[in-house]
N, C-alpha and C positions, 0 to 999 in steps of 0.2 A: 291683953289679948281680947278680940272681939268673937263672941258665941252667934250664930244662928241657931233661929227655925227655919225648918224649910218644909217646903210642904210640894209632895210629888202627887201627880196621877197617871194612873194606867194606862197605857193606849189602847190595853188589851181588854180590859173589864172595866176602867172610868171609875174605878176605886180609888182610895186617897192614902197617903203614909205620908205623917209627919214628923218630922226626928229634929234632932239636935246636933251640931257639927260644930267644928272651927276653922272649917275646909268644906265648901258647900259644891265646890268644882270635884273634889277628891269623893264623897260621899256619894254625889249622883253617880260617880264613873261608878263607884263598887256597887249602887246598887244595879246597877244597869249588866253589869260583868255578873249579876247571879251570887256576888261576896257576901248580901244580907237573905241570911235565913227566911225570915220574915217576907220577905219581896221578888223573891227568884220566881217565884211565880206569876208576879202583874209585870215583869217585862214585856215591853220597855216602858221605861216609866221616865215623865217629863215634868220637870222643875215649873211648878205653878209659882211660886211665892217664895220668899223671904226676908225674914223680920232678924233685923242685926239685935246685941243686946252686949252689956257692960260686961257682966258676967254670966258664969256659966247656971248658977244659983237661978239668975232672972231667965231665961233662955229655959228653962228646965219647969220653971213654973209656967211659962206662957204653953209649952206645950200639954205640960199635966193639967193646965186649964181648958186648952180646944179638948184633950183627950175624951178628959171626963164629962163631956156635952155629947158626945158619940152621936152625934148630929152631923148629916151629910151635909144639911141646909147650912148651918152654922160655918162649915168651913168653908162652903159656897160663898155665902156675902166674905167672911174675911177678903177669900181671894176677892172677891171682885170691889168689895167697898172701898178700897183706896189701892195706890201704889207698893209696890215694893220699896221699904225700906231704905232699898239700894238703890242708887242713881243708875243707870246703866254703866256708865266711866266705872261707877266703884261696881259693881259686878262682874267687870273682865278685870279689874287689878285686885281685888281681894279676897275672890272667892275662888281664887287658883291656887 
C-alpha cells in the first residue's frame, strides 16, 4: 500500500495543514465537508502538494519533520522547489 503527505492551504486565511492519507482524493473531500476537527474552520481548503511514500512509518516521519520546522517559509519552498511526487495520470488514478 502506498502512503501520502499531503499538504492543503486555505482559501479563507492562506494557512497550511499537512497530514497523512492512503486516499488523498478521500481526505481532501472530508476535509473540505467540515469531517477534520482541526480544519472545519480554514474551509475551503486546496491540495498544494503531495509526496507518495513506501510505507506509512516514512510518510509519518516526513510529516513529523516539515511539523517540527513550524515554518510557513519552509513549507513554502517544499511546495514550490519541485513537483509533485505524482504525475498527473497517477494523481487522477490513485488518489481516488
Amino acid at each position: 500500500m502506498k502512503y501520502y503527505v499531503y499538504f492543503l492551504q486555505s482559501l479563507k486565511n492562506n494557512k497550511y495543514y499537512i497530514g497523512v492519507t492512503d486516499n488523498v482524493k478521500r481526505r481532501l473531500y472530508e476535509h473540505n465537508q467540515g469531517l477534520s476537527k482541526y480544519t472545519r474552520s480554514l474551509r475551503p481548503l486546496e491540495l498544494k502538494r503531495v509526496e507518495r511514500f513506501k510505507s506509512i512509518n516514512e510518510a509519518y516521519a516526513r510529516e513529523k519533520f516539515i511539523k517540527n520546522k513550524k515554518s510557513r517559509k519552509i513549507i513554502e519552498l517544499i511546495i514550490k522547489s519541485s513537483p509533485d511526487v505524482l504525475a498527473p495520470q497517477e494523481h487522477r488514478d490513485s488518489v481516488g
